[in-house]
C-alpha atoms as a printed R data frame, in Angstrom:
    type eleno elety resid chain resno       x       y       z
1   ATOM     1    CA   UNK     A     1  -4.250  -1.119 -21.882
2   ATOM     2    CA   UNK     A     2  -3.695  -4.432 -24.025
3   ATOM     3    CA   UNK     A     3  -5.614  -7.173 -24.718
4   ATOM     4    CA   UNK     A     4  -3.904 -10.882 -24.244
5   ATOM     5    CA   UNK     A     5  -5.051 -14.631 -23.416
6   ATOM     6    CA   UNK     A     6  -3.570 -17.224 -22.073
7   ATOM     7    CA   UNK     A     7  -2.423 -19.672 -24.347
8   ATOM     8    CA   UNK     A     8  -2.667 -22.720 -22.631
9   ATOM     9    CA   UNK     A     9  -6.701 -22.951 -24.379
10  ATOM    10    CA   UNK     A    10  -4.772 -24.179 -27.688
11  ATOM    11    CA   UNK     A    11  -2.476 -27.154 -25.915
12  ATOM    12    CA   UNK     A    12  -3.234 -28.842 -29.149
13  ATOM    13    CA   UNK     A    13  -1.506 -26.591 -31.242
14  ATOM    14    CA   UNK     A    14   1.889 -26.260 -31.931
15  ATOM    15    CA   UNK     A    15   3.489 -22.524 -30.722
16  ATOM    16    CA   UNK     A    16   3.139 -21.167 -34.129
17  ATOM    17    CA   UNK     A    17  -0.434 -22.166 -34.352
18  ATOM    18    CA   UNK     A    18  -1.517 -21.026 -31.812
19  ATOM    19    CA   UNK     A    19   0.516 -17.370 -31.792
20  ATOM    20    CA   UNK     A    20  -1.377 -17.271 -35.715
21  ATOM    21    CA   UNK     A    21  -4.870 -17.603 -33.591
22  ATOM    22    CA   UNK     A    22  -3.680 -14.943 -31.356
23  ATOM    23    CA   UNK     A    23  -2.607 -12.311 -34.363
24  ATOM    24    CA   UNK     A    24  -5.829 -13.630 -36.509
25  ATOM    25    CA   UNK     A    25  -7.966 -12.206 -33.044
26  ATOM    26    CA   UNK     A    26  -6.601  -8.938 -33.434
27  ATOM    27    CA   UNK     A    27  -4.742  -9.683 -29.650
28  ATOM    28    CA   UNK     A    28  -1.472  -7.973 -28.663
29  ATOM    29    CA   UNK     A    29  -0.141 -10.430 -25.933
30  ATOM    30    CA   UNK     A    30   0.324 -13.225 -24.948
31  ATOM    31    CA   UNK     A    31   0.392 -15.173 -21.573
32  ATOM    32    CA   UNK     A    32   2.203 -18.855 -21.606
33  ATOM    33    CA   UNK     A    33   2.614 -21.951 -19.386
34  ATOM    34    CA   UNK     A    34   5.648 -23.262 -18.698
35  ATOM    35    CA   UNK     A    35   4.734 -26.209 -16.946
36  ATOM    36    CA   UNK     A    36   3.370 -27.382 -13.611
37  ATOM    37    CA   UNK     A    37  -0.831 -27.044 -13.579
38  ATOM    38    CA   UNK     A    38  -0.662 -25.420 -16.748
39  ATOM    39    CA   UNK     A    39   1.962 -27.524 -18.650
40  ATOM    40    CA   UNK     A    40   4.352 -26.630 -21.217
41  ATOM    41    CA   UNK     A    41   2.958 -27.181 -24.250
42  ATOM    42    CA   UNK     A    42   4.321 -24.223 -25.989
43  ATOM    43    CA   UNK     A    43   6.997 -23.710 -23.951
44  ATOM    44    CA   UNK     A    44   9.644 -26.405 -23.231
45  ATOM    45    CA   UNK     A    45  11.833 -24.344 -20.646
46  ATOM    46    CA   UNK     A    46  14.355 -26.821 -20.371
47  ATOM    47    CA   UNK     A    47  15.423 -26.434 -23.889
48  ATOM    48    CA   UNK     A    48  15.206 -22.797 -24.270
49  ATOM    49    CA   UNK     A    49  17.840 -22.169 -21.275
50  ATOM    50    CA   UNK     A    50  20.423 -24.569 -22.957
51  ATOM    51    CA   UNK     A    51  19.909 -23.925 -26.346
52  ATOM    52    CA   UNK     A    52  20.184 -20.199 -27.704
53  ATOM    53    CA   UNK     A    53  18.907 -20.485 -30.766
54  ATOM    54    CA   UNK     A    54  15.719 -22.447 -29.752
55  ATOM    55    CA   UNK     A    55  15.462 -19.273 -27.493
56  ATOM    56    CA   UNK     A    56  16.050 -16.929 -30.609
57  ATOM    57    CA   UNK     A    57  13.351 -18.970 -32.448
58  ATOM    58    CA   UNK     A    58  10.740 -18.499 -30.018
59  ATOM    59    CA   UNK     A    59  11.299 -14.795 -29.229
60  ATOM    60    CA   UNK     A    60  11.249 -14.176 -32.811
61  ATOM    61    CA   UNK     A    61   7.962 -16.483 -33.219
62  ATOM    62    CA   UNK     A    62   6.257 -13.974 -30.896
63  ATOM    63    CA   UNK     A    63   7.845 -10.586 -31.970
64  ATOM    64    CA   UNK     A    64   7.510 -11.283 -36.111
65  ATOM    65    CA   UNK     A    65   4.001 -11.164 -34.873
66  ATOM    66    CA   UNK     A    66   3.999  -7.965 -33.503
67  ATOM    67    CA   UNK     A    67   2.846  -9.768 -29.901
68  ATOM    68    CA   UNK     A    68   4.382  -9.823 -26.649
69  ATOM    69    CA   UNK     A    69   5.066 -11.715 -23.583
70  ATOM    70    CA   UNK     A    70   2.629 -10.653 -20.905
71  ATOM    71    CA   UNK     A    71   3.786 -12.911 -18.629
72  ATOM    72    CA   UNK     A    72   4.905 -16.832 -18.069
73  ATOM    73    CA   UNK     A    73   3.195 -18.734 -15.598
74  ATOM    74    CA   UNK     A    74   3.680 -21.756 -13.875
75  ATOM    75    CA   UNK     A    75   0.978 -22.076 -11.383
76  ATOM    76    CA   UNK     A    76   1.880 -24.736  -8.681
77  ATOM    77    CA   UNK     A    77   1.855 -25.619  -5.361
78  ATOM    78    CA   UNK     A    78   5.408 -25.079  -4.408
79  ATOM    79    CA   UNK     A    79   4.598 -25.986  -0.283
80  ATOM    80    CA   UNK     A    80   2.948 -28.967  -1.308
81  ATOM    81    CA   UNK     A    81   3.255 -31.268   1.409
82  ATOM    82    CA   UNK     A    82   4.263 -34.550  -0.675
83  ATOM    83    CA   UNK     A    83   8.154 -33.418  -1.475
84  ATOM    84    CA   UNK     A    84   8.403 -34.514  -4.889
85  ATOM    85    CA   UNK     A    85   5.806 -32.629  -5.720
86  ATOM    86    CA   UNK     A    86   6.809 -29.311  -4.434
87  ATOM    87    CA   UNK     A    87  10.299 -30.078  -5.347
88  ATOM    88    CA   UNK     A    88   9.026 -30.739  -8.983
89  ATOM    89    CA   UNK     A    89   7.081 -27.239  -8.715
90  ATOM    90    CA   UNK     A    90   9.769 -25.430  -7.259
91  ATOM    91    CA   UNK     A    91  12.344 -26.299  -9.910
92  ATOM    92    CA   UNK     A    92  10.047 -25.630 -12.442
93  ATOM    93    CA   UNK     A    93   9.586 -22.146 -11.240
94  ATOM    94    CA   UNK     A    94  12.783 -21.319 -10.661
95  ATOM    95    CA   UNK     A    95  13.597 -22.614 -14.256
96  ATOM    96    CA   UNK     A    96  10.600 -19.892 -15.147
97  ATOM    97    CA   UNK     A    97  12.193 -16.837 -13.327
98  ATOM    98    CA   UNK     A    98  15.445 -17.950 -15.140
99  ATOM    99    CA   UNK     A    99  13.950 -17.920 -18.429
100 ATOM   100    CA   UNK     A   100  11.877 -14.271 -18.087
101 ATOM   101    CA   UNK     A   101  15.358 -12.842 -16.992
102 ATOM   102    CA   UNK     A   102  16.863 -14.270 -20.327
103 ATOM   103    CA   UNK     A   103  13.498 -12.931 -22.585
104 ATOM   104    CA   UNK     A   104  13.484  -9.584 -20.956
105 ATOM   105    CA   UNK     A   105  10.020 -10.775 -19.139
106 ATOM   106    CA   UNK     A   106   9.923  -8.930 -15.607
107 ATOM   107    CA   UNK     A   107   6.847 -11.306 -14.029
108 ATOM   108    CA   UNK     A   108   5.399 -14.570 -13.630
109 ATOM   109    CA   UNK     A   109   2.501 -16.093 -12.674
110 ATOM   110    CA   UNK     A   110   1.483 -18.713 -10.196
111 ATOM   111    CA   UNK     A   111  -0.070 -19.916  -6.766
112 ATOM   112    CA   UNK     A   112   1.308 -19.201  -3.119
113 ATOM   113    CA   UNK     A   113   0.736 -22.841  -2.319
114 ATOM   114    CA   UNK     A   114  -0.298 -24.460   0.561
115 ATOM   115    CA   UNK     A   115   1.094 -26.836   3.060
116 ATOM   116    CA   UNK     A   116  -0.148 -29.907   4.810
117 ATOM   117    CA   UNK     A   117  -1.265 -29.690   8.714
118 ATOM   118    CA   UNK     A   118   2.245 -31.024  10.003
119 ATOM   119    CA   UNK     A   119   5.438 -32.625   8.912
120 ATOM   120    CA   UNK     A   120   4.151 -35.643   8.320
121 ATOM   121    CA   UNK     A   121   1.451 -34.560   6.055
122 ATOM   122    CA   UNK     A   122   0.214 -36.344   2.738
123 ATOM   123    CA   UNK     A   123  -2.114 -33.582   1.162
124 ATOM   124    CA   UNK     A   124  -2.231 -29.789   1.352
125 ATOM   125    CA   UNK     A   125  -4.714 -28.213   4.395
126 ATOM   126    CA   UNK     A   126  -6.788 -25.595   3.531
127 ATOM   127    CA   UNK     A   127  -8.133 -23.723   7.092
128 ATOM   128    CA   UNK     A   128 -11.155 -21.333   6.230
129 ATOM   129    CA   UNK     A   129 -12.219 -21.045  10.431
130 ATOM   130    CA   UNK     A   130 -10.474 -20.682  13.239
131 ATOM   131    CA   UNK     A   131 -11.999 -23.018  15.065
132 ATOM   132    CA   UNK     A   132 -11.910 -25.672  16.747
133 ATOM   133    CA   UNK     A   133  -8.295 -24.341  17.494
134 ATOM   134    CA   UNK     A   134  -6.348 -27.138  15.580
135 ATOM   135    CA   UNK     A   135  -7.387 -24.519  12.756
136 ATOM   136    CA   UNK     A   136  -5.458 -21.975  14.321
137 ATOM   137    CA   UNK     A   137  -2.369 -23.600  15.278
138 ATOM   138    CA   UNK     A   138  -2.337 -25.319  11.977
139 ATOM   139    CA   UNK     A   139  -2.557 -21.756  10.153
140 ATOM   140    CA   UNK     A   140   0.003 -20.289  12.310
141 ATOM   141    CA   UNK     A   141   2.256 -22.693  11.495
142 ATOM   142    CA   UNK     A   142   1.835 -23.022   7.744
143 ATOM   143    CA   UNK     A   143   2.555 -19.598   8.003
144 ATOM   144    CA   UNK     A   144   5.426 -18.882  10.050
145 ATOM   145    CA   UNK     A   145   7.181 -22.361   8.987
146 ATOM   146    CA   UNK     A   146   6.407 -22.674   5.440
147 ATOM   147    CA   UNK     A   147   4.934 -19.762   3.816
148 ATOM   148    CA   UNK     A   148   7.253 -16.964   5.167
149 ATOM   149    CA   UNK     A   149  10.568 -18.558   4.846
150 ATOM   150    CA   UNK     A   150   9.990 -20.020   1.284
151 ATOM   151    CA   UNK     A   151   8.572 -16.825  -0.434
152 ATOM   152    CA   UNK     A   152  11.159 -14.946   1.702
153 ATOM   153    CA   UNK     A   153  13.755 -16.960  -0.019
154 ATOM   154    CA   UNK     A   154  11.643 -17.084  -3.808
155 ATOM   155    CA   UNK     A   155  11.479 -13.102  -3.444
156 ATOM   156    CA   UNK     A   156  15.633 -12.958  -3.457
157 ATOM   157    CA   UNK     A   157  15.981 -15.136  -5.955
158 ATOM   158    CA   UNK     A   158  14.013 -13.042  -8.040
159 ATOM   159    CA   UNK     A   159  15.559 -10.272  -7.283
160 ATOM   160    CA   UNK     A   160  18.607 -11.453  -8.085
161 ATOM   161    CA   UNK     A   161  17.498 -12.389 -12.008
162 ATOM   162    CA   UNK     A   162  15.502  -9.507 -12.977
163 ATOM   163    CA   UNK     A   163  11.949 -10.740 -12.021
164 ATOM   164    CA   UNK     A   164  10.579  -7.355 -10.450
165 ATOM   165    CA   UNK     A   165   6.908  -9.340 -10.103
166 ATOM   166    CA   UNK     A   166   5.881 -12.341  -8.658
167 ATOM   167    CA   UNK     A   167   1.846 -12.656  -9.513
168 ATOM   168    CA   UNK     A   168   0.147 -14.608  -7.502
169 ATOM   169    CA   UNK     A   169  -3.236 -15.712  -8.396
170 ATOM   170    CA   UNK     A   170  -5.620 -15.160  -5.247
171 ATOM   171    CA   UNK     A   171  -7.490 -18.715  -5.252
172 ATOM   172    CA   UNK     A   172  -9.038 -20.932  -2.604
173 ATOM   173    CA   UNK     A   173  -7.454 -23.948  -1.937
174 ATOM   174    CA   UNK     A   174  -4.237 -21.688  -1.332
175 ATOM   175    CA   UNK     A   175  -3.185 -19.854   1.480
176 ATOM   176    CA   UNK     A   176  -3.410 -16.575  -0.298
177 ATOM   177    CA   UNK     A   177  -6.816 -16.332  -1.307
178 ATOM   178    CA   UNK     A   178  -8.081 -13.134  -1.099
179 ATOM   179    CA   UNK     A   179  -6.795  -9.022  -1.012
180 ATOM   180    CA   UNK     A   180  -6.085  -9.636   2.883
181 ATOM   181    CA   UNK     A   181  -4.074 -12.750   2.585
182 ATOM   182    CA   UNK     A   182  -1.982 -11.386  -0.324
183 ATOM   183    CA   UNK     A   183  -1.166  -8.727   1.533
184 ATOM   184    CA   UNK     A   184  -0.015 -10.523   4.331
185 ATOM   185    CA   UNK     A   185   2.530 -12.620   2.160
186 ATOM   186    CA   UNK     A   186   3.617  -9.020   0.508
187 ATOM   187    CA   UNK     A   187   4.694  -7.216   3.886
188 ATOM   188    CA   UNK     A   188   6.571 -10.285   5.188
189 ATOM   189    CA   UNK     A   189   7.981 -11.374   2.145
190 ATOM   190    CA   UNK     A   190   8.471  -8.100   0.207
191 ATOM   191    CA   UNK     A   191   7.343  -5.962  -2.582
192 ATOM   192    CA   UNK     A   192   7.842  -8.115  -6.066
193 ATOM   193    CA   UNK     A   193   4.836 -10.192  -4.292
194 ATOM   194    CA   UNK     A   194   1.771  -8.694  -5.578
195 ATOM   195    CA   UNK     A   195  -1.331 -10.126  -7.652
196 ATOM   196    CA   UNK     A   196  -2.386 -11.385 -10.907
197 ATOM   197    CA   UNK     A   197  -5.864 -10.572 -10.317
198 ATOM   198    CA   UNK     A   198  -8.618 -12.564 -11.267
199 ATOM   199    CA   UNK     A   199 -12.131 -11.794 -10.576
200 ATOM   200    CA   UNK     A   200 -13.454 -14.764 -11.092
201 ATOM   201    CA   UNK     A   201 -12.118 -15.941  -8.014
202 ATOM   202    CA   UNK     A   202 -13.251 -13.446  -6.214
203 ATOM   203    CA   UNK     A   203 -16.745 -13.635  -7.199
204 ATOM   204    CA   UNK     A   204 -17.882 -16.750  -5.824
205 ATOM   205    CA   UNK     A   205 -16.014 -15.862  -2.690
206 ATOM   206    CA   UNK     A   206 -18.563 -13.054  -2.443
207 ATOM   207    CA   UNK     A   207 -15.392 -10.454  -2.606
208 ATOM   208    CA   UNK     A   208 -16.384  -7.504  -4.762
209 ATOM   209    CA   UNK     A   209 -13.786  -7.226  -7.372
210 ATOM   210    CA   UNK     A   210 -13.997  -3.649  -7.388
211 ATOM   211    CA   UNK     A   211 -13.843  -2.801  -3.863
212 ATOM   212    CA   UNK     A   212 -10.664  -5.448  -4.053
213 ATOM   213    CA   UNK     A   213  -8.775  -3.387  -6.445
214 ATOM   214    CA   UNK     A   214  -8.727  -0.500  -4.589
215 ATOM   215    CA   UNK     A   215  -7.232  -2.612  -1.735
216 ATOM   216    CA   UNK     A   216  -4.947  -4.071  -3.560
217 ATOM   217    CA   UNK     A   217  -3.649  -0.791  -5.460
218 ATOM   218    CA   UNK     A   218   0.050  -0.658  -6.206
219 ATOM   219    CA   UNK     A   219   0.106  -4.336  -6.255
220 ATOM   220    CA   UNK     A   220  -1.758  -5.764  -9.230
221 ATOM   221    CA   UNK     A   221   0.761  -6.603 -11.508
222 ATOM   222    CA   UNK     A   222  -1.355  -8.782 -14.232
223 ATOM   223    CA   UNK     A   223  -4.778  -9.064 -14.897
224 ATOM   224    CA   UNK     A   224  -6.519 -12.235 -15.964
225 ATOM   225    CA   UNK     A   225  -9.940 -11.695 -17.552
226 ATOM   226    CA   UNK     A   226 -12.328 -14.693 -16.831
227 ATOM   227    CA   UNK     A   227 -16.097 -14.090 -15.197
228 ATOM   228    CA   UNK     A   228 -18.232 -16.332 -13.167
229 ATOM   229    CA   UNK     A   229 -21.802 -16.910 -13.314
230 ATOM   230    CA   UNK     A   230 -23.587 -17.696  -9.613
231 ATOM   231    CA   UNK     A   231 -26.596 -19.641  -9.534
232 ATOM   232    CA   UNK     A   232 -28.763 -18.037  -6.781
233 ATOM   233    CA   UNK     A   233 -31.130 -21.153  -6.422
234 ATOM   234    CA   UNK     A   234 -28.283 -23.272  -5.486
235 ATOM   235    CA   UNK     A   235 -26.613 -21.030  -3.187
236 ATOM   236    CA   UNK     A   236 -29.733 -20.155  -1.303
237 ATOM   237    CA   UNK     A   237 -29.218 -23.740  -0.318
238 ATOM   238    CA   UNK     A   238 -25.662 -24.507  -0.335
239 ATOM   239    CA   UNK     A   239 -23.619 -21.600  -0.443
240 ATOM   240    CA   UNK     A   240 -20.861 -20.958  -2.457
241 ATOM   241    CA   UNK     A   241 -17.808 -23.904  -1.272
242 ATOM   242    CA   UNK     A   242 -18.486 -26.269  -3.852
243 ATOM   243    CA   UNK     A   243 -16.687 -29.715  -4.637
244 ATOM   244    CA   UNK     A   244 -19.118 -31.428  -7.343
245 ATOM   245    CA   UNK     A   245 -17.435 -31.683 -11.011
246 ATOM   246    CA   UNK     A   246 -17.610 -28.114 -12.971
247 ATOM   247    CA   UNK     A   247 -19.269 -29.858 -15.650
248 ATOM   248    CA   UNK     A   248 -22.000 -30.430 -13.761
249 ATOM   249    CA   UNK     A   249 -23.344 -27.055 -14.465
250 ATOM   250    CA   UNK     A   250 -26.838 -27.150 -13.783
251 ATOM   251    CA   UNK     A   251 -26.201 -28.148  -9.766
252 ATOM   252    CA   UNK     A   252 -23.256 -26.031  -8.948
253 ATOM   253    CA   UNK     A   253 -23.327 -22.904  -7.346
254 ATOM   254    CA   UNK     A   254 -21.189 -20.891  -9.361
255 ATOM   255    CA   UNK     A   255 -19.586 -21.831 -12.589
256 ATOM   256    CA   UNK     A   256 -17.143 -20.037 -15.055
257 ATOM   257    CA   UNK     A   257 -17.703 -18.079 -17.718
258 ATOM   258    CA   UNK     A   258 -16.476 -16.123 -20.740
259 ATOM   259    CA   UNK     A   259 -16.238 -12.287 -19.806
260 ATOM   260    CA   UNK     A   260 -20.147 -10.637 -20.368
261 ATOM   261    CA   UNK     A   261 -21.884 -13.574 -19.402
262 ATOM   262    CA   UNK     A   262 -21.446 -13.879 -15.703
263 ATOM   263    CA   UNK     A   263 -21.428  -9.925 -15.544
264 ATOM   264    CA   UNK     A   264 -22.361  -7.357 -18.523
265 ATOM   265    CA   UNK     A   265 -20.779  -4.430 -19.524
266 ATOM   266    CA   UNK     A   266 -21.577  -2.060 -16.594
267 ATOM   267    CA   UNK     A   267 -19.580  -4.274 -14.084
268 ATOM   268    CA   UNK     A   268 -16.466  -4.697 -16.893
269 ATOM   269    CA   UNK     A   269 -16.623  -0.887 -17.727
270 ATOM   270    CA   UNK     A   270 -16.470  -0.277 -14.299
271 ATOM   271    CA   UNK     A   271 -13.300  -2.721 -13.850
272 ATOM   272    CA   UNK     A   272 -11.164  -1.179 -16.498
273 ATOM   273    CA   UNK     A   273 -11.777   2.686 -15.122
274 ATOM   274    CA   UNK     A   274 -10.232   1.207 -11.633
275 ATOM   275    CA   UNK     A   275  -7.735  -0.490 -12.797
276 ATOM   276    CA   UNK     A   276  -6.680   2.660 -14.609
277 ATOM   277    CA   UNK     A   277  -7.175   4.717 -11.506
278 ATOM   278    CA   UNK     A   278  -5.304   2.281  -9.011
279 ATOM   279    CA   UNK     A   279  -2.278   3.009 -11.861
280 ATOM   280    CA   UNK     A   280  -2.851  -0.594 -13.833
281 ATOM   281    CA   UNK     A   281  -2.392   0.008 -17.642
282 ATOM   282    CA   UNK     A   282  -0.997  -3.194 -18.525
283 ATOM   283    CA   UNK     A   283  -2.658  -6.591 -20.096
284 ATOM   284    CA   UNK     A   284  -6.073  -7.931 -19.522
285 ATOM   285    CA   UNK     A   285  -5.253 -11.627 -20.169
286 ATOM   286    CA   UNK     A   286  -8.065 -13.292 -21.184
287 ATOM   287    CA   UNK     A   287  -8.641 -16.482 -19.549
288 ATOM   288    CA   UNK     A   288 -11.528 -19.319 -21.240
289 ATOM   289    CA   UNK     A   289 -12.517 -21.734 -19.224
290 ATOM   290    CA   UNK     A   290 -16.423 -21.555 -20.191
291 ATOM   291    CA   UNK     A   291 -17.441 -25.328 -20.328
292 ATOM   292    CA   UNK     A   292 -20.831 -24.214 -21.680
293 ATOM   293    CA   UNK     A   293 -19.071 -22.697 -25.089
294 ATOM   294    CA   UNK     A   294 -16.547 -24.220 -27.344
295 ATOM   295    CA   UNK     A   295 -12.884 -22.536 -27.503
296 ATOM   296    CA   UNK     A   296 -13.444 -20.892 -30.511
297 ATOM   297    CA   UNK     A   297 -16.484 -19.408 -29.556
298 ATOM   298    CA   UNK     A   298 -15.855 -18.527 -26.005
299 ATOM   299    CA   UNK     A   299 -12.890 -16.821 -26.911
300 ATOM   300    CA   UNK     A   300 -14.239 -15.051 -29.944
301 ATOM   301    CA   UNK     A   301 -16.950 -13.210 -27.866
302 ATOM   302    CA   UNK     A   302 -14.774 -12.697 -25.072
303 ATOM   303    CA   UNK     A   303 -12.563 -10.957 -27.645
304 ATOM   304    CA   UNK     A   304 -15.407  -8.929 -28.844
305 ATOM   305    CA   UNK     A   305 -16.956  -8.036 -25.572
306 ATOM   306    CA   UNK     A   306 -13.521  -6.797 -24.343
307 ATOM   307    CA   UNK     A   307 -12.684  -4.768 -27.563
308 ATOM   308    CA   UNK     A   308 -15.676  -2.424 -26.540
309 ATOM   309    CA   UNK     A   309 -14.356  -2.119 -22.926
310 ATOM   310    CA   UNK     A   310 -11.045  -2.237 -22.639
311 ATOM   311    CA   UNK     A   311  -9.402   1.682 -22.252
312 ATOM   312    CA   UNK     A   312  -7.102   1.572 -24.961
313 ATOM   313    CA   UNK     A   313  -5.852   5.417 -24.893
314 ATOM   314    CA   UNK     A   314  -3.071   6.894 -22.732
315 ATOM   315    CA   UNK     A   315  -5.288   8.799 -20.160
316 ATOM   316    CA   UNK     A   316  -5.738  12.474 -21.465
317 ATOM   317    CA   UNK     A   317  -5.053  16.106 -19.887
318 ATOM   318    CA   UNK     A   318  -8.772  17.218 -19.007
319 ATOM   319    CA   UNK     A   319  -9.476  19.783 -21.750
320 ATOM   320    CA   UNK     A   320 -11.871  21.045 -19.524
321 ATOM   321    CA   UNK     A   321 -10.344  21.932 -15.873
């Protein structure tokens, strides 16, 4: 396994800053936005498909290094309901697949979406019951109008330029959520769907991350590595759905954290043994969004924490049996 982040933390920085930060941390990939919720700070995809040798520049900027590309990622809402918006998200992740086929790059990163409750529809529609039965109809036909046909179509034009995986980041608000729903989009959509897998996401959910992999084996294809810390007063109370401001920490019910500090070591050491067992050996991505520690800091002891977990070895012939 390698150990990456996600660049996006150092928007302030110009693409050779930021890669120095990356090589000064001892990292060996890393994972970059190319626009829509992430932005493109350090990648402006427009100008590295028209001009080569801004594309030679930035390949070499990573490789002289001694980093690489673990994927790039343009998490959207491509089903949005308002058209410009999921026309401006599609584009931009078509323009994404077209640049990983050009930097040898065989995934990307983003969202499955989510559509509105009709036609006419302003704002995405996120159903979490079946009923009253407007829930149901509504979910049946996001799914069978929009979700299908779209990823059906995304899925060839992958194929077509090289991108064998299409990582989709299980998270609420989007119609693939969770190990089930991803699933579902896989079989109807085919195989380059799979997951970039994200506990955190899955722990306020109350999905065991664990118990998720082993669902989901054969079809994690990136790894993001971000924790989350529950508060068990306020979910006595509230449960875990959520909508006040994650910087009001001390109210929420769950809030992010760097790696160690919403779990310790025996849940992480158990998380890199599955993910070598379900056949994962790729990045862990590390992803800081800790609004209790600074950048620096959060990523620094997510760094360290990770360093004493991460399986770093190709797995050995038993010496024993």
């Amino acid at each position: 396994m390698k150990l990456g982040v996600f660049i996006v933390l150092f928007g302030d920085k110009t693409l050779e800053e930021a890669l120095d930060k990356v090589k000064e941390l001892g990292l060996d990939a890393v994972e970059i936005g190319t626009g829509n919720y992430p932005g493109d700070a350090h990648c402006k995809v427009d100008e590295l498909l028209e001009d080569e040798g801004k594309l030679k520049e930035f390949k070499n900027a990573i490789e002289k290094r001694g980093l690489e590309i673990s994927a790039l990622s343009c998490h959207g809402n491509p089903l949005h309901p308002d058209e410009k918006i999921a026309k401006q998200h599609r584009e931009t992740q078509r323009k994404t697949i077209l640049l990983a086929e050009k930097l040898g790059v065989p995934r990307i990163i983003t969202f499955s979406g989510c559509p509105g409750d009709s036609e006419n529809a302003k704002y995405p529609n996120w159903v979490t019951c079946p009923w009253p039965p407007d829930f149901t109809e509504i979910l049946k036909w996001q799914w069978e109008e929009k979700v299908i046909p779209y990823w059906k179509e995304e899925v060839e034009f992958a194929r077509k330029h090289n991108v064998k995986e299409i990582c989709l980041e299980m998270h609420p608000g989007f119609v693939v959520y969770n190990p089930e729903t991803l699933l579902k989009l896989r079989e109807a959509a085919g195989e380059e769907i799979g997951a970039n897998f994200d506990p955190s996401h899955l722990f306020w959910q109350g999905i065991d991350p664990i118990a998720a992999l082993w669902k989901l084996k054969g079809a994690v294809y990136h790894v993001h590595a971000k924790d989350t810390k529950i508060n068990p007063y306020t979910t006595k109370v509230n449960g875990v759905l959520d909508t006040k401001s994650y910087l009001d920490e001390p109210n929420r019910s769950w809030i992010f954290r760097t790696v160690g500090y919403g779990h310790g070591a025996d849940f992480w050491n158990d998380f890199v043994s599955t993910l070598r067992m379900i056949g994962y050996d790729g990045v862990l991505s590390i992803e800081h969004e800790d609004s209790l520690m600074s950048i620096d800091e959060g990523l620094k002891k997510a760094v360290d924490f990770l360093k004493n977990v991460i399986i770093r070895e190709p797995k050995p012939k038993a010496w024993w049996t």
